[in-house]
KENU-926606 format. One record per residue (C-alpha): chain; x, y, z. Coordinates in Angstrom, 1 decimal, padded with zeros to 4 digits, always signed. Layout:
<nodes>
c, u, v, w
A, X, Y, Z
...
</nodes>
This chain:
<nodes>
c, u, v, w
A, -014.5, +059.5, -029.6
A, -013.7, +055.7, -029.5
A, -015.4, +052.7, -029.7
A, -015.5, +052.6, -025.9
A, -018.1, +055.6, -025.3
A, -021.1, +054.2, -023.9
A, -024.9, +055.3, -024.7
A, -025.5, +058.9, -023.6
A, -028.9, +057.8, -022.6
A, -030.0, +058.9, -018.8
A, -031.0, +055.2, -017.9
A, -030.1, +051.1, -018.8
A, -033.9, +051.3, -019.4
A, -035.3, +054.7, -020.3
A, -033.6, +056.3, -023.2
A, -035.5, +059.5, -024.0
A, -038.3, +061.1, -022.2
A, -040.2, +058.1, -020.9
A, -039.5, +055.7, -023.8
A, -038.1, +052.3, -023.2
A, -034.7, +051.3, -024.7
A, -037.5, +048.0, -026.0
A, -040.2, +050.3, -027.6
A, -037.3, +052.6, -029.2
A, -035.5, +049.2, -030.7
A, -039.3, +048.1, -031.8
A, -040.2, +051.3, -033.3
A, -037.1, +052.3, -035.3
A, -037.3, +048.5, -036.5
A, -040.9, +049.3, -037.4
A, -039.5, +052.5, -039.2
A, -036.8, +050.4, -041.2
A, -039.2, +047.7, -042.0
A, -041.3, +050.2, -044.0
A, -038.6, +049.8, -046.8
A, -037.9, +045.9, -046.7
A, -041.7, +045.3, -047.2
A, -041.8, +047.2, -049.9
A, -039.2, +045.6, -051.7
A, -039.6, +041.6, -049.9
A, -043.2, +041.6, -050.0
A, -043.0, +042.3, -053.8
A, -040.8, +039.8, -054.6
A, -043.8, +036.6, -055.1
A, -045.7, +039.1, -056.7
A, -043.0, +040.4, -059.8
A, -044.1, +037.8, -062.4
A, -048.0, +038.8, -061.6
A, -047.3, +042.9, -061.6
A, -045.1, +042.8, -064.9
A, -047.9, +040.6, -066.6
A, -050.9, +043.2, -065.2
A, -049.1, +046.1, -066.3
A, -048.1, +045.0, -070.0
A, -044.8, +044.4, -069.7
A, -044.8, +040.5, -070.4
A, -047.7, +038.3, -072.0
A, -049.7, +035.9, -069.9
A, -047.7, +032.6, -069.4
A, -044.4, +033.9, -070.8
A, -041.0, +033.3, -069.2
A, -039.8, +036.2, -066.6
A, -038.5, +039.2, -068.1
A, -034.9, +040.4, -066.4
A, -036.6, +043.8, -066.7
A, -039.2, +042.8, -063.7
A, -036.4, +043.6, -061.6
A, -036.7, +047.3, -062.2
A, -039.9, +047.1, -060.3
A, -037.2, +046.7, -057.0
A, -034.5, +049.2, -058.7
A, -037.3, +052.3, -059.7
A, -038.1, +051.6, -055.7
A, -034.4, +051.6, -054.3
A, -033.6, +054.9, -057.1
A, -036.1, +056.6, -055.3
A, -035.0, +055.8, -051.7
A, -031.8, +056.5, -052.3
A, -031.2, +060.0, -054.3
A, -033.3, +062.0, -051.8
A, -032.0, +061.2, -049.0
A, -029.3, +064.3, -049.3
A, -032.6, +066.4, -049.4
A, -034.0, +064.7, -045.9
A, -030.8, +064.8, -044.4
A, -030.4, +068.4, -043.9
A, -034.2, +068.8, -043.4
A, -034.3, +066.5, -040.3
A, -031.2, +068.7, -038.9
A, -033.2, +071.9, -039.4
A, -037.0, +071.1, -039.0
A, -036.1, +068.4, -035.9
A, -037.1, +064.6, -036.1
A, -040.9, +064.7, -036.1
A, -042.4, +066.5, -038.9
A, -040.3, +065.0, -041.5
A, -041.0, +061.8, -040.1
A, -044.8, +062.8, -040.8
A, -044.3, +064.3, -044.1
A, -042.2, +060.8, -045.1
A, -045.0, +058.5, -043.7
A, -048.1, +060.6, -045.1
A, -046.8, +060.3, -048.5
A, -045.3, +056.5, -048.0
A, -049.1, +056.1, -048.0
A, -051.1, +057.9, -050.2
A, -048.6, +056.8, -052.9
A, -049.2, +053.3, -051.8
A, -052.8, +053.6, -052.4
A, -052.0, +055.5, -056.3
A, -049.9, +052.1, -057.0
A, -053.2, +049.8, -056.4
A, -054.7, +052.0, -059.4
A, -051.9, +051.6, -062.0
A, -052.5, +049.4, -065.0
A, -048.9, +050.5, -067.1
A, -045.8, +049.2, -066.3
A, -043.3, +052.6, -066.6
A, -046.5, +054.4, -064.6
A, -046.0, +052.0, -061.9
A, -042.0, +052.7, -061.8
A, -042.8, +056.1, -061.6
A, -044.6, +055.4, -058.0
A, -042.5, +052.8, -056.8
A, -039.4, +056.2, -057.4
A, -042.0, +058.2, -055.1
A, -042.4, +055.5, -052.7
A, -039.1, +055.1, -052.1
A, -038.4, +058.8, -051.8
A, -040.8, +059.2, -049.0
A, -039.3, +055.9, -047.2
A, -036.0, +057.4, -047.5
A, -037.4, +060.4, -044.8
A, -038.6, +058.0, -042.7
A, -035.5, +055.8, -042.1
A, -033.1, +059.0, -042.1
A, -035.4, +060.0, -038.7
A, -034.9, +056.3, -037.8
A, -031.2, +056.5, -037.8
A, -030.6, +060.0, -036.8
A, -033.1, +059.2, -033.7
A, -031.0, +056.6, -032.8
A, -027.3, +058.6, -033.4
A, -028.8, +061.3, -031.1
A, -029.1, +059.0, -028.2
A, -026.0, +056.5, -028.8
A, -022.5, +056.3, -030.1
A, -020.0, +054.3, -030.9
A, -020.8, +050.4, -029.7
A, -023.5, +051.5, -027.9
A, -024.8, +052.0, -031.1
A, -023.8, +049.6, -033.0
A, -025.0, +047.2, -030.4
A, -028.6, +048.7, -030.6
A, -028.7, +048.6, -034.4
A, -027.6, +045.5, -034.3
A, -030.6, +044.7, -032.0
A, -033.0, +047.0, -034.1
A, -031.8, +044.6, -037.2
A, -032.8, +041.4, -035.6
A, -036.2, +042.2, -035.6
A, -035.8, +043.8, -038.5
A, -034.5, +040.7, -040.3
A, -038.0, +039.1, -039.4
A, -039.6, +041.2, -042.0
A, -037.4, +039.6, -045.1
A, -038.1, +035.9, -043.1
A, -042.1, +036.6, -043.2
A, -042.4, +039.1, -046.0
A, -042.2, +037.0, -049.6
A, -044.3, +034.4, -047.5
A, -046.9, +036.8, -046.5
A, -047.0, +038.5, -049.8
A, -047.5, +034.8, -051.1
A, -050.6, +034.7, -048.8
A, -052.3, +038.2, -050.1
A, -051.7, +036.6, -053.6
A, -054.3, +033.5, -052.9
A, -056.8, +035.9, -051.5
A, -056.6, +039.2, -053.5
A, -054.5, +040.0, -056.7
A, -051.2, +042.0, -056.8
A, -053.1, +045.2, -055.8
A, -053.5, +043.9, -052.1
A, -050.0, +044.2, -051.3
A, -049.8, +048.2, -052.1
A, -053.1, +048.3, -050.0
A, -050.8, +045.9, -047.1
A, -048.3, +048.5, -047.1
A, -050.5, +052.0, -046.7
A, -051.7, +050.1, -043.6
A, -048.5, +049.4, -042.6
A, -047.5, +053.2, -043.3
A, -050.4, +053.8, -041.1
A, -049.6, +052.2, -038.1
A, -046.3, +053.7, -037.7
A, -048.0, +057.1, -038.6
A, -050.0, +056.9, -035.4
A, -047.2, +054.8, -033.5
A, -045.1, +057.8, -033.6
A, -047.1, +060.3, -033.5
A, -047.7, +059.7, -030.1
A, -045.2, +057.7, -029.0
A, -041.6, +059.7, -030.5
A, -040.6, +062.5, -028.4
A, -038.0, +065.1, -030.5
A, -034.5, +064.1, -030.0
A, -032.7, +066.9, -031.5
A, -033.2, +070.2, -029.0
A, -033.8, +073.6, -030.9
A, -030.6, +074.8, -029.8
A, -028.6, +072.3, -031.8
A, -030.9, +072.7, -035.0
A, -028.9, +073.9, -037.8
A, -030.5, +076.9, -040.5
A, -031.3, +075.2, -043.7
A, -029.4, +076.6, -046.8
A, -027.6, +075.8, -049.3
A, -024.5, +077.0, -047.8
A, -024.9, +075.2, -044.5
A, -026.1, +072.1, -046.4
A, -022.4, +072.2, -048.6
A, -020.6, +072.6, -045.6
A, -022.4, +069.8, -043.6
A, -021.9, +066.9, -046.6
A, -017.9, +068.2, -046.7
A, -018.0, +067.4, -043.2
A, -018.8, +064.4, -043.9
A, -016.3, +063.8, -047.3
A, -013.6, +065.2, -045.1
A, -013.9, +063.0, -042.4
A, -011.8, +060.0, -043.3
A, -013.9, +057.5, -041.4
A, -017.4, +058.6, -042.2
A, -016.2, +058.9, -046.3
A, -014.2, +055.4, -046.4
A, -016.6, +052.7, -044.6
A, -019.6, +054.6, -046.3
A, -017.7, +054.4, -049.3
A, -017.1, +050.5, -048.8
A, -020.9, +049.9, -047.5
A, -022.1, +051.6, -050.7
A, -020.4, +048.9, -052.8
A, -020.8, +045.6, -050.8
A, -024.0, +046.0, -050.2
A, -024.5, +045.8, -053.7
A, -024.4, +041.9, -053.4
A, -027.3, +042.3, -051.2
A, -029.4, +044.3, -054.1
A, -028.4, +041.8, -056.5
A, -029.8, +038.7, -055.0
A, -033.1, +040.2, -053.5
A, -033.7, +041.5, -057.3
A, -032.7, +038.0, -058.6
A, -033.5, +036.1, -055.9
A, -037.4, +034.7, -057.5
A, -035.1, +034.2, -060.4
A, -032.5, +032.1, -059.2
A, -034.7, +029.6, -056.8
A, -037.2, +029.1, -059.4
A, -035.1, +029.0, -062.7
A, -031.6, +027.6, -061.8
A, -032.9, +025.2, -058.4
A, -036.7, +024.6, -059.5
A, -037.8, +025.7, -056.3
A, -040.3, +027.7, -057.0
A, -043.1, +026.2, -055.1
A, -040.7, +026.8, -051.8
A, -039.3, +030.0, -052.7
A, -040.3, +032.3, -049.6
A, -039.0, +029.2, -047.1
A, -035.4, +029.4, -048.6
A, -035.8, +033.0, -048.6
A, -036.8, +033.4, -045.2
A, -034.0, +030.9, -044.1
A, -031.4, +032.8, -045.9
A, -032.5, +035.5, -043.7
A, -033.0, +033.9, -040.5
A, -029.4, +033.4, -040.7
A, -029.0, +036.9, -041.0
A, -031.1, +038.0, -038.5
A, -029.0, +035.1, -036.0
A, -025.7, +037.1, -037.1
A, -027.1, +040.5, -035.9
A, -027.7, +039.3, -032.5
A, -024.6, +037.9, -032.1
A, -023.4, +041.0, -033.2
A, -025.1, +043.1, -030.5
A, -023.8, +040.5, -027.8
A, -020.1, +040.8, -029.4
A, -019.8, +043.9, -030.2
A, -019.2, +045.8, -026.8
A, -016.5, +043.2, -026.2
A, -014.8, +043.3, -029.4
A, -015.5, +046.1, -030.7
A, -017.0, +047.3, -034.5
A, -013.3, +046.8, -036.6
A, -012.7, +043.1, -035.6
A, -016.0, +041.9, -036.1
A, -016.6, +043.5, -039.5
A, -013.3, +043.3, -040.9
A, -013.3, +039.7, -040.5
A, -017.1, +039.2, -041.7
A, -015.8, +040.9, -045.1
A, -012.6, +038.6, -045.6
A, -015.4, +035.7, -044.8
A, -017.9, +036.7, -047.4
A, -015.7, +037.3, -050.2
A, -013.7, +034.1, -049.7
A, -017.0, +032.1, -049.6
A, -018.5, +033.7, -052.4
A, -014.7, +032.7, -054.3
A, -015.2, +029.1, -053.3
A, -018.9, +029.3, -054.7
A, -018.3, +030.9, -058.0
A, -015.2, +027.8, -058.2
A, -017.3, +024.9, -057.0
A, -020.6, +025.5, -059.6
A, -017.7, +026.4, -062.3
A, -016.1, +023.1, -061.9
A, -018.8, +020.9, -060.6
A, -022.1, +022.6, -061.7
A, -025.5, +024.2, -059.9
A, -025.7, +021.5, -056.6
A, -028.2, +023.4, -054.6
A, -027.2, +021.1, -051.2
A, -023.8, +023.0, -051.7
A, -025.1, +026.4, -052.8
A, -027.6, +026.7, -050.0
A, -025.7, +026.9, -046.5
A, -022.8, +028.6, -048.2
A, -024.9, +031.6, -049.4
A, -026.9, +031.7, -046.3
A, -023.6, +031.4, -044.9
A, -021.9, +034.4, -046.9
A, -025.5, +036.6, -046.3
A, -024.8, +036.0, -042.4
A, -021.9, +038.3, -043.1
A, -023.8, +040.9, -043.6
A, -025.3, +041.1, -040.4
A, -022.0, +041.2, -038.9
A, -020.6, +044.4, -041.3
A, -024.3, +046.2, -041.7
A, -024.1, +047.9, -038.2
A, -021.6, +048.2, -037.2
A, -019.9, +050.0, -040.6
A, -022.7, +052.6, -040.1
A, -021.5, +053.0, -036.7
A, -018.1, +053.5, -037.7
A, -019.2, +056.4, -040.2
A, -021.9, +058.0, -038.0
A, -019.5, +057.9, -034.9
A, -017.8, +060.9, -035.7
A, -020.6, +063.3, -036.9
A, -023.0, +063.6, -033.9
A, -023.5, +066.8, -034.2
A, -024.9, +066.6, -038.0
A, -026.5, +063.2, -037.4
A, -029.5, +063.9, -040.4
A, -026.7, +064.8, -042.8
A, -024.8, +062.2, -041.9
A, -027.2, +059.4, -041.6
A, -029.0, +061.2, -045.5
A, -024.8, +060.6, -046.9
A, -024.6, +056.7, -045.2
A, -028.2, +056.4, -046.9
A, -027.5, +057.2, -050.2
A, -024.4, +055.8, -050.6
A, -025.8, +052.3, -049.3
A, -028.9, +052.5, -051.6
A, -028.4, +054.4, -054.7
A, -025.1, +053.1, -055.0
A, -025.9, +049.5, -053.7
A, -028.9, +049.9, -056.1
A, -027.4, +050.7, -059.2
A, -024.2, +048.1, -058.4
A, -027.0, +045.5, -057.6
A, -029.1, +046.4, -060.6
A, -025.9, +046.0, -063.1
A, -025.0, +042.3, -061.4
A, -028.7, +041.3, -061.4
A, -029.0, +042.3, -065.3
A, -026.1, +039.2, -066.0
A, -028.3, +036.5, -064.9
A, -028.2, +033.9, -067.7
A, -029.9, +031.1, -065.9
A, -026.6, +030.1, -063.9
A, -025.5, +031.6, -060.1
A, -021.6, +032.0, -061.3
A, -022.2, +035.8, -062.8
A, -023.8, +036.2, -059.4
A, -021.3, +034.8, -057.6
A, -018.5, +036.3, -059.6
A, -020.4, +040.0, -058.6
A, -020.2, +039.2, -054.9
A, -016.6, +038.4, -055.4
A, -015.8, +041.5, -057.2
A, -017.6, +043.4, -054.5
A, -016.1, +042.1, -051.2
A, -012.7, +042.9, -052.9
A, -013.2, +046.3, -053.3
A, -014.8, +047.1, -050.0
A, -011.8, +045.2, -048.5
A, -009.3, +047.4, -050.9
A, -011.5, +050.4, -049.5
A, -011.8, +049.1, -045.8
A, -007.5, +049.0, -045.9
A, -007.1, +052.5, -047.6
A, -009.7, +054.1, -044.9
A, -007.9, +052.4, -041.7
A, -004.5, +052.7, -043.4
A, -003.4, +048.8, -044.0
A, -004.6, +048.2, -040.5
A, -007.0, +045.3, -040.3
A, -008.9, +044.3, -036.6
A, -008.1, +047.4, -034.9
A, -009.7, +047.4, -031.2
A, -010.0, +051.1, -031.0
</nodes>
């Protein structure tokens, strides 16, 4: 199919057995924000848990290892995502969904009762592994009712409201911290869990018919995931997701580190946070309003070439010149605004050509753009010597690769229309 097919949705309004095109984009939002809050909403909090569970003394400076607190999360979301995959393809949408939520919560709740560090990892992996079943339903959901720029229009909707979470998140976790320690933001997100338990529940139909379910084997599992490897599309712009989107890791592990350490902005930490973004949310809907019109290649392509070259001129500029924080500022949100211009529609471009294994294919897109993001984002956070130029220097590294990757997958042809 081409980037011309339109939803396959009976209605402009109604998408799937009485629910609204607004409630679907509000719910699978509500699905997807399940696994920003539990990284964003930690963020104000890392100094505080990594002094509570022994891993720093009281009053010393941050320790780079904090950051693990994000990674153990992301490691978890990521890996077992090839296990949800080609459950959701053989059980339906709905009771993995359930299975994912039940245990987003309970092991929410076992976090609040942690008083060692490692222990606490060791959750924050089991977390994330059920989140990851939960936004593998979100995304197949939504490949089972659109394609193509339908779909990249509608998760580029879904991610504007989605984008609100990382805008209100650190500030709101900010806000549990002056009324209740560390332990009321585990107990924030089991309520969260909660509400999109009984949100969906009764409000998701199924979306994938029996007929189309596929048997659950290893065999049948294999042969789905070489579908997807074999499929020059869906392998090369997962391929370049799982890399760029390493940059993103990177600064949201880093990113308490770099306001407070390198600009002294401690104090307003979750404003530039949430303004960084705002401007990211802004991006995906203009995306959603460009995308129909010019299509998933030229909008992307262009937003890579535009982050790596201003993450080039940042590196430069503090090498030469020095941290200026009225310089750094608009050019990173800047830079992060690109991401909401390559986020959905790259996973439109994979998923486009694998309808008919959308779990598999969504679980594949996952993991590549969280465990591999992770551990990229991980390895670029871990340089942070007090300066943003190893940062900077990472994002660099990044967008050229996804750009060598980008040119390999579409053959040397950049800002295709098709």
């Amino acid at each position: 199919m081409d980037g011309s097919d339109a939803q396959k949705a009976p209605g402009p309004q109604v998408v799937h057995a009485g629910l609204s095109k607004a409630e679907l984009v509000a719910m699978v939002a509500g699905l997807m924000t399940l696994n920003a809050m539990a990284i964003d909403i930690m963020l104000p909090a890392l100094s505080q848990i990594a002094e509570a569970t022994g891993l720093t003394a009281a009053g010393s400076a941050p320790d780079n290892r904090q950051q693990w607190i994000i990674f153990a999360y992301v490691l978890g979301f990521g890996a077992p995502q090839l296990l949800w995959g080609p459950i959701t393809d053989r059980f339906g949408r709905r009771a993995p969904l359930f299975i994912g939520l039940a245990g987003y919560i309970v092991v929410s709740l076992l976090c609040v009762l942690v008083k060692d560090f490692w222990v606490l990892l060791g959750f924050r992996f089991l977390q994330g592994l059920f989140s990851s079943g939960a936004r593998i339903v979100a995304s197949a959901v939504v490949r089972d009712l659109f394609v193509g720029r339908a779909m990249a229009s509608f998760m580029s909707l879904v991610m504007t409201i989605f984008m609100i979470v990382p805008i209100v998140a650190p500030a709101f976790g900010q806000v549990i911290l002056t009324v209740a320690p560390w332990e009321g933001i585990f107990i924030w997100l089991a309520i969260w869990g909660a509400v999109m338990l009984v949100w969906t529940w009764f409000r998701l139909p199924e979306t994938l018919p029996a007929e189309a379910r596929r048997p659950l084997n290893l065999a049948s599992a294999m042969d789905a995931y070489l579908s997807v490897l074999r499929t020059r599309a869906s392998l090369g712009y997962m391929c370049a997701s799982g890399i760029v989107f390493g940059a993103l890791f990177a600064f949201i592990a880093s990113s308490e580190q770099v306001f407070r350490q390198v600009f002294g902005q401690g104090d307003s930490f979750a404003l530039w946070f949430a303004g960084i973004a705002g401007v990211m949310a802004v991006a995906n809907f203009t995306n959603s309003r460009l995308v129909p019109r010019l299509g998933m290649r030229r909008i992307s392509h262009a937003a890579l070439i535009a982050f790596t070259a201003i993450s080039a001129g940042l590196a430069i500029s503090t090498w030469l010149f020095g941290e200026n924080f009225i310089v750094f500022f608009p050019l990173f949100a800047i830079a992060f605004g690109c991401f909401g211009l390559m986020g959905s529609n790259f996973s439109a471009l994979a998923m486009e050509p694998l309808g008919k294994i959308a779990g598999t294919a969504s679980a594949a897109y996952g993991f590549a753009t969280t465990l591999a993001s992770g551990f990229i984002g991980a390895l670029i956070g871990a340089q942070f010597d007090g300066s943003t130029v190893p940062l900077m220097l990472g994002f660099v590294a990044l967008g050229t690769a996804s750009l060598v990757i980008v040119l390999i997958t579409e053959k040397g042809r950049l800002f295709s229309t098709r």
